[in-house]
VOGU-3710 file (C-alpha; in Angstrom, 3 decimals, decimal comma):
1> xxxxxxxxxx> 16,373/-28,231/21,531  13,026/-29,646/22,316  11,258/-31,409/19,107  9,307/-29,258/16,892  10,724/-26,008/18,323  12,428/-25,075/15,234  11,690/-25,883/11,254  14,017/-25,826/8,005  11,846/-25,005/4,830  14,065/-26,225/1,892
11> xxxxxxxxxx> 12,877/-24,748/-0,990  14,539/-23,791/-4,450  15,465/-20,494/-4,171  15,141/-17,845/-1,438  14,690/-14,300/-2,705  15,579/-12,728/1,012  15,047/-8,938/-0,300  15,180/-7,115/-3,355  19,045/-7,140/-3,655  19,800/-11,372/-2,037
21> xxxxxxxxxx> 18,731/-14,428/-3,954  19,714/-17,727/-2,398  19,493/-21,169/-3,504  20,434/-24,032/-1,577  19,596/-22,494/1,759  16,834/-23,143/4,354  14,357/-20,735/6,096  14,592/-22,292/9,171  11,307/-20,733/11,525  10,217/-21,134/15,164
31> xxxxxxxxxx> 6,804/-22,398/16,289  5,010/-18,575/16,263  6,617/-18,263/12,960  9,669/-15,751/13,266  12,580/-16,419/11,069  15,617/-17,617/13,266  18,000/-17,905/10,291  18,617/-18,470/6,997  21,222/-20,168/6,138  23,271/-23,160/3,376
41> xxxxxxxxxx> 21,361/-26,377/3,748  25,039/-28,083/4,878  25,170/-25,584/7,947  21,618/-26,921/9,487  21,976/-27,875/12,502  21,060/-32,003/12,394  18,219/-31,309/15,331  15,976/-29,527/13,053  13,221/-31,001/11,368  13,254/-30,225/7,644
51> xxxxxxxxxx> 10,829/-29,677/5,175  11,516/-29,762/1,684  9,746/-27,418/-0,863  10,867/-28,796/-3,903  8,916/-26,302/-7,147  9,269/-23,580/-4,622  10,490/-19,903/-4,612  9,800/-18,294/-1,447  9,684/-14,191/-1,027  8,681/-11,790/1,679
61> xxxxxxxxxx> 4,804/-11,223/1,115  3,828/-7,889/-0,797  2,659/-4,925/1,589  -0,107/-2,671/0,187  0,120/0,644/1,856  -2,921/2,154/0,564  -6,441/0,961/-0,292  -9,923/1,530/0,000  -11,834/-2,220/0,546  -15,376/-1,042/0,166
71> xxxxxxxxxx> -15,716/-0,783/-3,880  -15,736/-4,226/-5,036  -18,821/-4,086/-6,965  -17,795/-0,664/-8,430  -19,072/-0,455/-12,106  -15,796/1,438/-12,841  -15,310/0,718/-16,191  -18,533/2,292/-17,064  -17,407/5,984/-14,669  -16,911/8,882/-16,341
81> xxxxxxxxxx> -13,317/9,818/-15,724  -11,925/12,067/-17,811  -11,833/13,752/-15,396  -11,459/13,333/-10,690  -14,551/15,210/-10,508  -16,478/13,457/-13,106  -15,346/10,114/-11,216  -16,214/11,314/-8,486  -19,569/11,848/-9,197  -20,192/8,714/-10,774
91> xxxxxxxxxx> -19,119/7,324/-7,518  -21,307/9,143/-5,695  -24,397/7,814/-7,718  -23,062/4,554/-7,667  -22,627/4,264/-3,287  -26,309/5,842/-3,352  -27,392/2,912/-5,676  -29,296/0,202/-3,414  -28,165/-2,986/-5,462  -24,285/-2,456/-4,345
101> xxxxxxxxxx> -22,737/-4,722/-1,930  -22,774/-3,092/1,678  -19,465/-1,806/2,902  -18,924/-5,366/5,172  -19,899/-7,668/2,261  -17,101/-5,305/-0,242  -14,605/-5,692/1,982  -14,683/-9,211/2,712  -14,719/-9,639/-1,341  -11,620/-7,139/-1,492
111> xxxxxxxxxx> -9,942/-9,021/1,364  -10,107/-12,243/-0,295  -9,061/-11,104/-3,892  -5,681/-9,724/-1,765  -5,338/-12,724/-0,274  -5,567/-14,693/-3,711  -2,873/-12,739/-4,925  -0,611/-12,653/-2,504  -0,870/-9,447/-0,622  0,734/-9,884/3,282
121> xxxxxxxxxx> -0,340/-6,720/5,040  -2,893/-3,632/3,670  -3,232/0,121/4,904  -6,963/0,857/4,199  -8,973/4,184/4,724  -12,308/3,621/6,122  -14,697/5,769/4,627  -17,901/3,889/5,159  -18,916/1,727/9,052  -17,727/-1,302/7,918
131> xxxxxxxxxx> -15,005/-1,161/5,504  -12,789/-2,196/7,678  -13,879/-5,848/7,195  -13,610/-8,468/9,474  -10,216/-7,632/11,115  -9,483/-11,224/11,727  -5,900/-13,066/11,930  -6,352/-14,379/8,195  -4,252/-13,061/5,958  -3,792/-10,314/4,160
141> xxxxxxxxxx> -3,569/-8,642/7,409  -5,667/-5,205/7,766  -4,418/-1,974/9,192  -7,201/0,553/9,270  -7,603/3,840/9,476  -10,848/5,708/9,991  -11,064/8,419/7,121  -12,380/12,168/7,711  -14,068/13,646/4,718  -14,780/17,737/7,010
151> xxxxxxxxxx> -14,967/20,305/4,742  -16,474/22,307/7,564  -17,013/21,391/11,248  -15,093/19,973/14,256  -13,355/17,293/14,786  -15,180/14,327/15,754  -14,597/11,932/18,673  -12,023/9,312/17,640  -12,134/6,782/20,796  -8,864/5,200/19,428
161> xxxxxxxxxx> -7,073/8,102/18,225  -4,028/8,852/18,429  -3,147/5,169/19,868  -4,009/4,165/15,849  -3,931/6,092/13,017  -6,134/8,345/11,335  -6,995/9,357/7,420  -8,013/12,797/6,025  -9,122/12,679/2,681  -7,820/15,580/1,231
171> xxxxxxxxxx> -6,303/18,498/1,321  -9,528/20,043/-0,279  -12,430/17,518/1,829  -10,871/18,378/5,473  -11,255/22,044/6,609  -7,885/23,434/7,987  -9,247/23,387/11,696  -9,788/19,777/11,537  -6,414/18,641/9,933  -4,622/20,942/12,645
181> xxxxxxxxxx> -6,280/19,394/15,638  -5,598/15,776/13,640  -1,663/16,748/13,059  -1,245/18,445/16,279  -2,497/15,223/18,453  -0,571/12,657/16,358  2,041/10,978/18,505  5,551/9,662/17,510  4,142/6,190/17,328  1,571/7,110/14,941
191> xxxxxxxxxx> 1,059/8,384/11,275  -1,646/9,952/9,602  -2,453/8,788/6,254  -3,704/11,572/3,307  -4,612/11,835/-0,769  -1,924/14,495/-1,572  -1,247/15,961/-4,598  -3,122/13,793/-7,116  -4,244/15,638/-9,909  -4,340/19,255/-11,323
201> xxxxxxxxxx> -8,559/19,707/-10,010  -6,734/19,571/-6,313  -4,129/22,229/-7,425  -7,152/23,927/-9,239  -8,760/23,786/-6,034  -6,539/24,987/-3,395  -5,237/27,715/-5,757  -7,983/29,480/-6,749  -11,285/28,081/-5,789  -11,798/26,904/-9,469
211> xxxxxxxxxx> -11,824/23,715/-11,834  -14,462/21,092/-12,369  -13,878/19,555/-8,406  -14,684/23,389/-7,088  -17,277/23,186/-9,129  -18,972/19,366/-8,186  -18,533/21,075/-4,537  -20,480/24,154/-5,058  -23,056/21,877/-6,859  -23,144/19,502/-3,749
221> xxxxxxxxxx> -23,282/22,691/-1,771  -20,447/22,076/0,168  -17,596/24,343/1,157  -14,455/25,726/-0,324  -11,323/26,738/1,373  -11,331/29,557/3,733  -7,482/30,225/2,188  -5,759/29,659/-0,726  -2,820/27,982/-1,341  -0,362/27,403/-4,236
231> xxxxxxxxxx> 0,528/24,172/-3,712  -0,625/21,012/-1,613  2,508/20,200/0,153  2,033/24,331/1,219  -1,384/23,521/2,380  0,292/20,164/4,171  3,087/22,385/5,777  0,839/25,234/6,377  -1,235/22,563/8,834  1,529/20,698/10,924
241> xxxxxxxxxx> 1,271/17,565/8,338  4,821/18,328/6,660  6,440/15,908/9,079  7,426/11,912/9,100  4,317/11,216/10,529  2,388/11,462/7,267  2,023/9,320/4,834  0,761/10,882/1,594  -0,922/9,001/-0,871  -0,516/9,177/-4,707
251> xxxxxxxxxx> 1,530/12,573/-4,870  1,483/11,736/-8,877  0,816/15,516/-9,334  3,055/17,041/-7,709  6,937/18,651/-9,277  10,232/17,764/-8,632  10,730/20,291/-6,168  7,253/19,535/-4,304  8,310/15,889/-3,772  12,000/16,430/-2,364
261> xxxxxxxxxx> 9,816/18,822/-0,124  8,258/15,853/1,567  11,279/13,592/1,190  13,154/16,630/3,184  10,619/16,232/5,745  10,440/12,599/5,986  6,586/12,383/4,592  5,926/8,659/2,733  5,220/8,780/-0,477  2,724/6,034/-1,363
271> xxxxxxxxxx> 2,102/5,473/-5,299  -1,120/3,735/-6,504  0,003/2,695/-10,253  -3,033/1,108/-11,321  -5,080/3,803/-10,184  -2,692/6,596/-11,908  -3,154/4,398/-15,396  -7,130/4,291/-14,725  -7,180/7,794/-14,778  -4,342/8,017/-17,838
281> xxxxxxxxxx> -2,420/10,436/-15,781  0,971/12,379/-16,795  3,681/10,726/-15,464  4,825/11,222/-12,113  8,343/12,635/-11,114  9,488/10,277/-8,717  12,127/8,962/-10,699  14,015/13,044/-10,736  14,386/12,564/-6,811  17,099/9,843/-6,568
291> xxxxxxxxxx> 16,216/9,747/-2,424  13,042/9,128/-2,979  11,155/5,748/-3,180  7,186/5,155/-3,091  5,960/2,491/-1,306  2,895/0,531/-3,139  -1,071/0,863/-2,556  -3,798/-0,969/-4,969  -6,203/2,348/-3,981  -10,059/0,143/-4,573
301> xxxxxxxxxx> -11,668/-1,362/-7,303  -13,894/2,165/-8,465  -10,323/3,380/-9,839  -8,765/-0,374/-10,916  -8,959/-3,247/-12,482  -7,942/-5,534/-9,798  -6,781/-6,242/-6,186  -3,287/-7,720/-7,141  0,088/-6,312/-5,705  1,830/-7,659/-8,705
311> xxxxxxxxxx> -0,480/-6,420/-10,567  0,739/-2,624/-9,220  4,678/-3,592/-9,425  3,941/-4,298/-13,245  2,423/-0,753/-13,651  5,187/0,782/-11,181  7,856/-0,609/-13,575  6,087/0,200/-16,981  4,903/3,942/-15,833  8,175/4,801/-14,210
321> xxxxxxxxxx> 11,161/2,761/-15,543  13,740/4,576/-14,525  13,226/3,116/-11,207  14,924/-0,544/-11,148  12,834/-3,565/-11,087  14,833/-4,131/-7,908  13,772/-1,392/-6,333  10,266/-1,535/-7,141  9,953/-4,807/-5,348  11,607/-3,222/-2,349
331> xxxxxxxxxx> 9,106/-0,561/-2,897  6,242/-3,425/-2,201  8,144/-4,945/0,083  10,520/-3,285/2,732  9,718/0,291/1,891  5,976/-0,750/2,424  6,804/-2,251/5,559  9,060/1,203/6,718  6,345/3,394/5,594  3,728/1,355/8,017
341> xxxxxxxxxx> 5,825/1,018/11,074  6,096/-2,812/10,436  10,054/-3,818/11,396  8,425/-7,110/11,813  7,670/-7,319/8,016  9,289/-6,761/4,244  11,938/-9,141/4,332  13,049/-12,799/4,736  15,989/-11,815/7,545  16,296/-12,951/10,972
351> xxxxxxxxxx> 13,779/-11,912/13,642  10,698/-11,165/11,049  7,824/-13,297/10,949  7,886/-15,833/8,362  5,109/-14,800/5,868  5,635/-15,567/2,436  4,378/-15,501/-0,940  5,223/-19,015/-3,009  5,714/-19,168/-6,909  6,526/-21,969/-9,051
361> xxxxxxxxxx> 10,221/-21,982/-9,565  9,936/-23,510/-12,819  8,487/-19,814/-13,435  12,230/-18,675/-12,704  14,688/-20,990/-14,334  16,780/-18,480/-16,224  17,290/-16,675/-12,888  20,655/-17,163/-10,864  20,753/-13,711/-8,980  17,936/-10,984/-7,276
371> xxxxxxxxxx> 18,137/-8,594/-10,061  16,559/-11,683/-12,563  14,453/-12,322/-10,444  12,967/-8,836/-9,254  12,952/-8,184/-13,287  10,701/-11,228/-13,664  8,233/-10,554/-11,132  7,991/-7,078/-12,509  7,111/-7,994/-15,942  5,726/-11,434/-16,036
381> xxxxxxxxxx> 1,947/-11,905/-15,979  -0,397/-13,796/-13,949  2,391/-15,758/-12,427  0,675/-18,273/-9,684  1,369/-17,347/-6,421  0,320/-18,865/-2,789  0,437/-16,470/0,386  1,820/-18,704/3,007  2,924/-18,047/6,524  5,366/-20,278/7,554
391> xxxxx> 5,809/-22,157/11,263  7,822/-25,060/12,905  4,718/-26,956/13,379  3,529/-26,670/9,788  2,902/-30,254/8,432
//
């Protein structure tokens, strides 16, 4: 073993995943940074270097799989939204305002705000040139999909498409034609990312051509649908989107029944808590399908009060707490890496790259096992946090 090829990190505890909690065991990483093991400090292997953490719990680094980065400066507490369509139109006035940060400068902001608090990896639609950010190796890291807002029209040229995924707004923004030829070119490899099923104005909508968003479209002069539909998930299925290769966002709307509709069909659920308690929505029915599990999204900072994936576990937990603490954190952790395509990420095991989020583990002395912990991270506020990724050459 040559020096330097491998490195132990020794730190307090080791929360592998939401259901393994280790203390007195070693991360021990190669010099890219994959995990090669974890294992008891007394079974290292005398040839690795070591590096003690001491004050240090170590966990897999959150995964947002939803956001929008170009809203930092977003004046949301002062939106109307007592309604989507009255947000919406604040939002509107608001991006036509010339004193907002451009899309590039928002991003940046939003990127570093996730990176303060610990987010690993975000999913972000792209609705403006630019909100993207600088797609740089720094952490968090950004996966980016352009976002089509067609209620009438073709589909434009997408250069990159379907090698990387794609966004449609909405059921009610992207004309049937377009969301076809979208769904109908995805490949296996690929997903395409969609608001489903977020509130009643999109049932309003698709039903009947009625409710205040119909109405903010007439006003903008912009098109209905061509065909009515009862439900969203019968617009999705009605389009080629009821399928594993879509991920649908929020779904906070939608029944019982509509939901084990798109856990039949292998669609990801992504759940945006701190958006839903913006908006003081009803409470979602995620918890009455046992099979199903959301991953996590932070949505932007128009509909939320911060960038902070602990921030959204805390809101998971306290708007749905039927689901376990435990699972929540593998909802922001593994199940965001599943729903993403990311094997590589949501755990501490063997083989995944080695990027971590670091607490004080003075935060976590009355924890022994992963269910104390997971029920600490998803109640305990503004714990300090570092988002780390870990290497054999680290000093």
């Amino acid at each position: 073993m040559k020096p330097g090829t491998l490195r132990a990190f020794i730190p307090d505890g080791i929360l592998l995943n939401a259901f393994a909690f280790h203390q007195h065991h070693a991360l021990v990483v190669d010099k890219i940074g994959r995990i090669t093991d974890v294992c008891d400090v007394d079974d290292l292997d005398p040839a690795i270097e070591q590096t003690r953490c001491p004050g240090q719990l170590l966990t897999a680094a959150p995964i947002l799989a939803h956001a929008h980065l170009e809203s930092f400066d977003a004046p949301s507490k002062g939106f109307s939204h007592a309604s989507f369509a009255q947000w919406a139109q604040s939002l509107i006035e608001w991006r036509d305002s010339p004193s907002r940060l451009s899309a590039e400068e928002s991003a940046s902001a939003s990127r570093e705000q996730l990176a303060q608090n610990g987010c690993g990896l975000v999913a972000t639609h792209v609705a403006e040139p630019g909100a993207e950010g600088d797609i740089s190796p720094d952490l968090p890291e950004v996966l980016a999909f352009a976002e089509l807002f067609i209620p009438s029209g073709d589909m434009p040229e997408l250069p990159d498409y379907p090698y990387r995924g794609v966004a449609l707004h909405a059921p009610y923004s992207v004309c049937d034609k377009v969301a076809r030829q979208v769904f109908a070119q995805c490949t296996a490899d690929n997903v395409v990312s969609i608001h489903l099923g977020e509130h009643a104005e999109e049932r309003q909508f698709l039903e009947h051509g009625s409710g205040e968003l119909a109405d903010l479209f007439r006003e903008r002069q912009l098109p209905l649908k061509d065909n009515f539909y009862s439900s969203p998930v019968d617009w999705l299925e009605e389009v080629g989107g009821l399928s594993k290769n879509t991920i649908a966002v929020h779904c906070t709307d939608l029944s019982a029944d509509e939901l084990l509709r798109l856990e039949d069909a292998e669609v990801a659920v992504v759940f945006c808590p701190g958006t839903h308690k913006y908006f003081e929505r009803p409470k979602p029915a995620f918890a009455e399908v046992a099979s199903l599990l959301p991953a996590l999204g932070c949505d932007s900072l128009a509909s939320n009060q911060c960038l902070d994936p602990l921030y959204e576990l805390r809101c998971a937990k306290e708007i749905v707490p039927e689901i376990s603490s435990q699972m929540w954190w593998q909802a922001l952790t593994a199940r965001g890496a599943e729903v993403l395509r990311r094997p590589d990420l949501g755990s501490l095991a063997q083989g995944k790259w080695a990027r971590v989020l670091s607490f004080p583990s003075k935060q976590f002395e009355s924890c022994s096992n992963a269910e104390q912990v997971c029920e600490l991270l998803c109640s305990a506020e503004n714990l300090p946090r570092e988002l780390i990724s870990l290497h054999s050459l680290a000093e």
